[in-house]
N, C-alpha and C positions, 0 to 999 in steps of 0.2 A: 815680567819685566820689572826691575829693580831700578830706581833710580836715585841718584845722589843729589843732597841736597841744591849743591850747584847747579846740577841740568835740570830740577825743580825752577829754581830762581829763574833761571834762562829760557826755560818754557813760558813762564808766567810772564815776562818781558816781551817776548814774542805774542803773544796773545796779547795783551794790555793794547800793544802797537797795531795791530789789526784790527783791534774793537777801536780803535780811535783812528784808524784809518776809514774804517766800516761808518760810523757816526759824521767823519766830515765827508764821506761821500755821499751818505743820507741826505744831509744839510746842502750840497750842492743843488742836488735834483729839488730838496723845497724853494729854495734860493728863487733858478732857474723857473720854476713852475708858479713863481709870483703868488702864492696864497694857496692855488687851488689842490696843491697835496699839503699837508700838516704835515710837521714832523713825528706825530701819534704815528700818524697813518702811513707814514713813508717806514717807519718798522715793519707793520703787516707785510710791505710789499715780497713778492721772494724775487730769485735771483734775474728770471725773465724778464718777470716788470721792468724789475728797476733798468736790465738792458734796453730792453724797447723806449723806456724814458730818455734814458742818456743817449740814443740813439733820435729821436726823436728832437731834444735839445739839440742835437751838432746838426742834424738837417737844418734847420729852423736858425741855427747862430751861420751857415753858409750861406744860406740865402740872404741872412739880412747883410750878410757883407757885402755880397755882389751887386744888391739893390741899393747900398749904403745908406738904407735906413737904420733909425736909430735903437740899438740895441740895447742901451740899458736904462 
């Protein structure tokens, strides 16, 4: 497969956008988890992890709404 410069450019755009989408989603889960994941270590995680984290965050952010305790 041959590609032209152009769909070069536009592939590289597309990735760029995804690693920077992939980095503020990283930085969410460290946010969220208040100190005790690093952003070093929130890299290591693979894709489960980090589901069961963010899955674990929205558990945790429902309940405080219902309890109306304070959440941030």
């Amino acid at each position: 497969m041959t590609w032209t410069v152009p769909e070069i450019l536009r592939e590289v755009k597309v990735l760029e956008e995804e690693s920077k989408q992939f980095k503020f989603e990283l930085s969410k889960l460290c946010w969220h988890m208040r100190g005790s994941l690093g952003y070093d270590e929130a890299y290591y995680l693979g894709y489960d992890e980090r589901e069961i984290i963010s899955k674990l965050i929205e558990e945790n952010f429902e309940i405080t709404k219902k309890t109306q305790m304070p959440y941030f």
